[in-house]
C-alpha positions as CSV (number, residue, x, y, z in Angstrom):
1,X,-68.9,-38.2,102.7
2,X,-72.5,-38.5,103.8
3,X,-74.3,-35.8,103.7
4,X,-77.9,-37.2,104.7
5,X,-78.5,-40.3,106.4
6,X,-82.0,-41.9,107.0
7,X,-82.6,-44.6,109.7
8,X,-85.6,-46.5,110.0
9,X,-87.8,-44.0,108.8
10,X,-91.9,-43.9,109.2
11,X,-94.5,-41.6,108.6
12,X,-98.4,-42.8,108.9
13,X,-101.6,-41.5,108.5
14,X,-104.7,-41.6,109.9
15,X,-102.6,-43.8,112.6
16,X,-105.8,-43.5,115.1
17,X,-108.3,-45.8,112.2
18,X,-106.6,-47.7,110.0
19,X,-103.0,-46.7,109.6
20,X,-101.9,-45.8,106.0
21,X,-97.8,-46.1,106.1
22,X,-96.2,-43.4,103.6
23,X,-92.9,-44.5,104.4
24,X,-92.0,-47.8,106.2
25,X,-88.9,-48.1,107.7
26,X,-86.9,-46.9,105.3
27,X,-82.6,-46.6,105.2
28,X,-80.8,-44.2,103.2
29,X,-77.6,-42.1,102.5
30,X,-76.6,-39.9,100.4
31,X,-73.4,-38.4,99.2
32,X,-72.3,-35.0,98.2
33,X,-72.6,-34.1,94.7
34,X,-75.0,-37.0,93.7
35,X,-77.5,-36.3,91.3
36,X,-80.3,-38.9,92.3
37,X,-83.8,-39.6,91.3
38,X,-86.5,-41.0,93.4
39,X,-89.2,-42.9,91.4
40,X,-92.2,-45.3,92.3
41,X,-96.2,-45.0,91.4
42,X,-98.2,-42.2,92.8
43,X,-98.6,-42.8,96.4
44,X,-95.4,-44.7,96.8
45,X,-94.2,-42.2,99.2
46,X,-91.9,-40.0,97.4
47,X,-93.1,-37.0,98.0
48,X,-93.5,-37.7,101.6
49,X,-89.9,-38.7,101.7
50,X,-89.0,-35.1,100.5
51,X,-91.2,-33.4,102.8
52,X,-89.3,-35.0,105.7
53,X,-86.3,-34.5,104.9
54,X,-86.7,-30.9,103.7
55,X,-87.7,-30.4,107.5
56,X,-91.2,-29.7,105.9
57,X,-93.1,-32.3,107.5
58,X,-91.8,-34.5,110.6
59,X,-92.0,-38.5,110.5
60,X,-94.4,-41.0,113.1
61,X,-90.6,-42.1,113.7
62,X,-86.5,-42.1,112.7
63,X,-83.7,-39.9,111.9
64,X,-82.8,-37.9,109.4
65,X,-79.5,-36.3,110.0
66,X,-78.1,-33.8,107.7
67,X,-74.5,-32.8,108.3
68,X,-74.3,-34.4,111.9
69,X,-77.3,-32.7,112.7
70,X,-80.7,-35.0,113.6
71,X,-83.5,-32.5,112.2
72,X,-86.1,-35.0,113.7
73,X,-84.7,-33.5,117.0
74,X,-85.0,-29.8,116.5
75,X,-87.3,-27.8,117.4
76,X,-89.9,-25.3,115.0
77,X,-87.6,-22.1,115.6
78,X,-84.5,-24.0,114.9
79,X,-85.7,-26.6,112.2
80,X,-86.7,-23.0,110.2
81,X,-83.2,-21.6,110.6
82,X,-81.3,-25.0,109.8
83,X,-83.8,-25.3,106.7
84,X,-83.3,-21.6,105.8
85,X,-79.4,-21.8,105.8
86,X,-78.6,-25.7,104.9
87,X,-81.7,-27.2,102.2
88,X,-83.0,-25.6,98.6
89,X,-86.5,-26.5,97.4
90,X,-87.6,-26.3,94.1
91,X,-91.1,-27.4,93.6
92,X,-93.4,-28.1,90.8
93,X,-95.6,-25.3,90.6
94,X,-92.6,-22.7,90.9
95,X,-93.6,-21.3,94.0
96,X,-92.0,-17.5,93.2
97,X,-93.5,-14.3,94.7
98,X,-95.6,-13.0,92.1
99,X,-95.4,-9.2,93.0
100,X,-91.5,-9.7,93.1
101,X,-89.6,-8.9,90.5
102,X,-86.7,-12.1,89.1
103,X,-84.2,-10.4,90.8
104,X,-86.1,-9.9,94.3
105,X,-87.3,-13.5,94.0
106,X,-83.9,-14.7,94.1
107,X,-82.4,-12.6,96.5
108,X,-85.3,-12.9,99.0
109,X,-83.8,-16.0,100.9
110,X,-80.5,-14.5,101.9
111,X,-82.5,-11.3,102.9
112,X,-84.3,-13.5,105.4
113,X,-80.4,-14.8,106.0
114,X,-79.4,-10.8,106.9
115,X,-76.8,-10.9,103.9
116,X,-75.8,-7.4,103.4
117,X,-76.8,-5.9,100.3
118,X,-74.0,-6.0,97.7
119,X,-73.3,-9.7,98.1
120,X,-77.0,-10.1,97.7
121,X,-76.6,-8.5,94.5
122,X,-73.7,-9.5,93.6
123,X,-75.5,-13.4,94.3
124,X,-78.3,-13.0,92.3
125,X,-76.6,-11.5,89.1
126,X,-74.3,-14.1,89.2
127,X,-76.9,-16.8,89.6
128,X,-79.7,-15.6,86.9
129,X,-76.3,-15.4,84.4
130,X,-76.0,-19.1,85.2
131,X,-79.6,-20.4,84.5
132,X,-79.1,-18.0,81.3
133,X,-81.7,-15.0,82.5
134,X,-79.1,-12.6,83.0
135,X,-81.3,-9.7,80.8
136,X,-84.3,-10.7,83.5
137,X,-83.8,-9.0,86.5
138,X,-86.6,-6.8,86.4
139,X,-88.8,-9.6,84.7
140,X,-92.2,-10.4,87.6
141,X,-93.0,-14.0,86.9
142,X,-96.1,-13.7,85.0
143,X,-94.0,-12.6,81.9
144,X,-91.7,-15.5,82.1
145,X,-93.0,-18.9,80.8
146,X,-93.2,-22.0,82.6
147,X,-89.5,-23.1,81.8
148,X,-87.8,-19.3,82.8
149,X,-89.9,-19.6,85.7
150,X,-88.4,-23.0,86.9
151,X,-85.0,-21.7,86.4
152,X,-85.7,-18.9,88.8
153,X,-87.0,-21.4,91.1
154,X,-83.4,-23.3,90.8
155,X,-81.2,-20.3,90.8
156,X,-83.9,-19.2,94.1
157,X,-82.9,-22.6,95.5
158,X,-79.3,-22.2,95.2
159,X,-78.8,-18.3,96.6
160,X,-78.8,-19.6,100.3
161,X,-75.2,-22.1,98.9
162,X,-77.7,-24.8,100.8
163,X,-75.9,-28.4,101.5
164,X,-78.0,-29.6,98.6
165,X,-81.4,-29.1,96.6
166,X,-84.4,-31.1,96.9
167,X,-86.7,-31.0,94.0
168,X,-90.1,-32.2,93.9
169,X,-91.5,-33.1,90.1
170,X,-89.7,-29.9,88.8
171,X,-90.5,-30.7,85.0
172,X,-94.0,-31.8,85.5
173,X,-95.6,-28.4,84.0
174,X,-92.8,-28.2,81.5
175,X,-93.0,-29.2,77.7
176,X,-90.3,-30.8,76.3
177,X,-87.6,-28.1,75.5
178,X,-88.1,-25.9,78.5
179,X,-87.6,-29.5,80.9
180,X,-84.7,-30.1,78.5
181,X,-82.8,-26.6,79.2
182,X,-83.6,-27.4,83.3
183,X,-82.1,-30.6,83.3
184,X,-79.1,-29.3,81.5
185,X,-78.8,-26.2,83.5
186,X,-79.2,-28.3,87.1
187,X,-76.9,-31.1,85.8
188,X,-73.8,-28.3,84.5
189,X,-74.3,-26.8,88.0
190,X,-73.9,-30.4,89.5
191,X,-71.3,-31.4,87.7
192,X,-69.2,-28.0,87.4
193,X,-70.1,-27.2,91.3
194,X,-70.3,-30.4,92.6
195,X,-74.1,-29.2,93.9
196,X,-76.2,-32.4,95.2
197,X,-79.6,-32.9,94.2
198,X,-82.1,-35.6,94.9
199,X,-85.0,-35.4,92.6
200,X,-89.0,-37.2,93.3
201,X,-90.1,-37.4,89.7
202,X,-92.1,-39.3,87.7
203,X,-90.5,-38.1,84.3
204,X,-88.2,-40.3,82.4
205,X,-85.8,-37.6,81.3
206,X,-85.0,-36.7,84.5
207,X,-84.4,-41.0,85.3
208,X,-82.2,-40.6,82.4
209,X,-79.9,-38.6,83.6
210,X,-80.1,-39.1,87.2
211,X,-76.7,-41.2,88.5
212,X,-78.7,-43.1,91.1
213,X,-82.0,-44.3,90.8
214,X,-84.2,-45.5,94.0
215,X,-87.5,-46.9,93.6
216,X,-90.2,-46.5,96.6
217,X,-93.4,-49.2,96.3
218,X,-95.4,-49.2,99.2
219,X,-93.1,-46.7,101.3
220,X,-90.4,-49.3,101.5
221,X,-87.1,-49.7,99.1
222,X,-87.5,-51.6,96.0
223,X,-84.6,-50.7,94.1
224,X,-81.6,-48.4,94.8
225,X,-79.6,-48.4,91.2
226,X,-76.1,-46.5,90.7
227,X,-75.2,-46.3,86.9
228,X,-72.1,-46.8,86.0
């Protein structure tokens, strides 16, 4: 089942001089519980591509419809609550509240949500445990490295059960064993849970172990690649 689909997608800048297309028309589905990269050169549009269909930027023109729903179509109040309860984001600079304990962090989405407070808790235990920083709950960010940190980001991303995570470059400010560990923790949770993500990176270890592979040149399609 489809749990995304794109249709002639376009997003342009500086339309009003000389237009600069980030995405060109572009067509694309995506399943439930694929694990899939998005790679091209910088300023291929991959980013862009996330931004619009995390409902965090809106296209020059298209659909992007996420479980029947055309987010193109909504409006600000209602694209914030279909993003809040439906999409996880975990970007490459973390993004976490640093005042907020690992714990808060985490549970802060389905605060916003108005889950009541013991299944918040309950929640967030159960997700640190799975991105192994169970004995962190009372951690604040700036004493976790860069890897810990991105694993709060993830288990963060998954508290609101979204439809599936976006992640933007997520090992970029990683060294080599802490983007390890991510990738092993996202691709147990994908493969045990059947969680869908759809990754914009530039790293080949992520390509590696990413299912699908679509390439973006020039905002268009190059390549769309499903290992066997």
């Amino acid at each position: 089942m489809n749990i995304i689909e794109i249709k002639d997608l376009t997003k342009v800048y500086d339309a009003k001089t000389i237009p600069v297309y980030a995405l060109n028309g572009v067509d694309l589905a995506f399943r439930e519980g694929e694990f899939t990269s998005i790679v091209g050169p910088s300023g291929s549009g991959k980013t862009t591509l996330l931004n619009l269909m995390g409902g965090l930027d809106t296209p020059g023109s298209g659909e992007i419809v996420i479980d029947h729903t055309d987010i193109t179509r909504l409006k600000s109040r209602k694209l914030i609550e279909f993003r809040l309860r439906n999409i996880g984001f975990v970007f490459q600079s973390f993004n976490l509240i640093p005042v907020l304990t690992t714990k808060e962090n985490v549970e802060f989405i389905m605060q916003l949500q108005g889950v009541d407070k013991a299944k918040r808790d309950h929640r967030t235990l159960e997700l640190l445990a799975s991105v192994g920083l169970g004995d962190k709950i009372n951690v604040r960010p700036n004493k976790l490295s860069g890897g810990q940190q991105q694993r709060v980001a993830v288990a963060r991303a998954l508290a609101s059960k979204p439809k599936f995570i976006l992640a933007d470059e997520p090992t970029a400010n990683l060294d080599s064993k802490s983007a390890e560990n991510l990738l092993e923790i996202m691709e147990k949770l994908n493969r045990e849970e059947n969680i869908t993500f759809i990754f914009s990176t530039h790293d080949p270890r992520v390509v590696a172990k990413a299912r699908r592979v679509i390439t973006l040149e020039d905002g268009k399609i190059s390549g769309d690649i499903t290992k066997n």
